[in-house]
N, C-alpha and C positions, 0 to 999 in steps of 0.2 A: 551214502544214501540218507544217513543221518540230518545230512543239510534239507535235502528233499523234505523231510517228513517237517521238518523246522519251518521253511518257506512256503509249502506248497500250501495249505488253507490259507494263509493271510493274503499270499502273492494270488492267489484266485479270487478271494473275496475283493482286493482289494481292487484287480482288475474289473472288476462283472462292475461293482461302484462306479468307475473312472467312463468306462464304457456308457451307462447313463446318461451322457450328458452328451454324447457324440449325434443325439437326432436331433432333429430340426422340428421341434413341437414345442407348443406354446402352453402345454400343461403340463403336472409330473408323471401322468401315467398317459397313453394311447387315448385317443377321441374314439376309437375303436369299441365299440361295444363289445362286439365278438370275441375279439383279440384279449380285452378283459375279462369274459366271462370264461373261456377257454384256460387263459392262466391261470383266474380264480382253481378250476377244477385242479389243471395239473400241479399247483402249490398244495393245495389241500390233499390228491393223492399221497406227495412225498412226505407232507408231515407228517401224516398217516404210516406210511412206510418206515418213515426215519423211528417213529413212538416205539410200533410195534417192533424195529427190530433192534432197539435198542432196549425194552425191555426181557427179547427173548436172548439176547449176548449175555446183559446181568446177568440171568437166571446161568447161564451157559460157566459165568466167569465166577460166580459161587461156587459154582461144585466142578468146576477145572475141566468140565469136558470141553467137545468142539460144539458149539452154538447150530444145530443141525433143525431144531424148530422154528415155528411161526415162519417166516419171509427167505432165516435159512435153507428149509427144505426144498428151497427153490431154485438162489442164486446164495452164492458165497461171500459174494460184498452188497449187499440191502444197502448199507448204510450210503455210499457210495452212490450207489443208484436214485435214492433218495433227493441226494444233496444235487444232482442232476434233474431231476424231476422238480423238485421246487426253482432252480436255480432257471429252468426252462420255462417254469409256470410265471415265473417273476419278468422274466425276459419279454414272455409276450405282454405282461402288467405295462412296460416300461416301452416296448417293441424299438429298440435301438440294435441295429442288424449289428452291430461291433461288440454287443454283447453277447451274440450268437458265436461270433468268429473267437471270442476269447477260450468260452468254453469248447470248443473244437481244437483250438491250440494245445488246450491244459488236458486232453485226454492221453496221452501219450505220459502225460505226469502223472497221470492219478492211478493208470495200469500199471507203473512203474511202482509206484507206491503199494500198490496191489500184492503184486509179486514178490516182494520186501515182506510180507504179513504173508504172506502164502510161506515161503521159505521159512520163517517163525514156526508157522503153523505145524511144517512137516516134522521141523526139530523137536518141539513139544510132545507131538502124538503121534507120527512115524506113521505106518501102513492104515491105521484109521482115516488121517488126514487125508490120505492117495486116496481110498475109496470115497470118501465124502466129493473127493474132485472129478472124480469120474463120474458120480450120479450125478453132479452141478454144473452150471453154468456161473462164468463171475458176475455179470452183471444183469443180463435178461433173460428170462429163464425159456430153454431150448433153442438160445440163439448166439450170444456171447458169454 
């Protein structure tokens, strides 16, 4: 799983990039007004997401507990969800359907990756971890 954790952001990034160029437009982003202002928001949600719960992990990873506030208290990978949330905002910026289908591919990578940090997590903190998984959802909260 080592290799996964190696490959999997650059092999994503570097796909969602390559994917860009697969539409048939005559601009760099969608003539699409809608479709722009739409992605605007959902970019700007996830950086929003990605800040706040990357500021509440530090806090989390100072004093060695499990990271269970701000975006925590919700879902178990924010960070994760974020990087889908901009990645989806940026998608409709670009609106190239093969960047939709890449990130559909890579979910089955990024749960996988998930699981890998989940299993850390139980070793680290043991029956804490279990109940934090019980009141959570991994990635949207009261749904997955």
């Amino acid at each position: 799983m080592k290799i996964l954790h190696a490959v999997l952001r650059p092999g994503f990034g570097i796909c969602l990039f390559l994917s860009q160029f697969t539409s048939n437009r005559n601009t760099f982003f969608t003539d699409n007004l809608y479709l722009i202002l739409f992605g605007v928001v959902i970019t700007i949600a996830g950086v929003s997401l990605l800040l706040a719960s990357s500021t509440h992990l530090g806090r989390a990873k100072e004093t060695g507990l499990i990271a269970t506030s701000g975006p925590f208290q919700y879902i178990r990978h924010p960070i994760y969800t974020s990087v889908y949330l901009i990645s989806i905002g940026i998608g409709f910026l670009f609106f190239a359907w093969i960047w939709f289908l890449v990130m559909v591919v890579f979910i089955p990578l990024w749960w996988l990756e998930s699981k890998e940090e989940e299993k850390e997590m139980l070793e680290k903190h043991g029956e804490k971890y279990v109940s934090y998984q019980e009141r959570t959802k991994m990635f949207i909260p009261g749904v997955v």
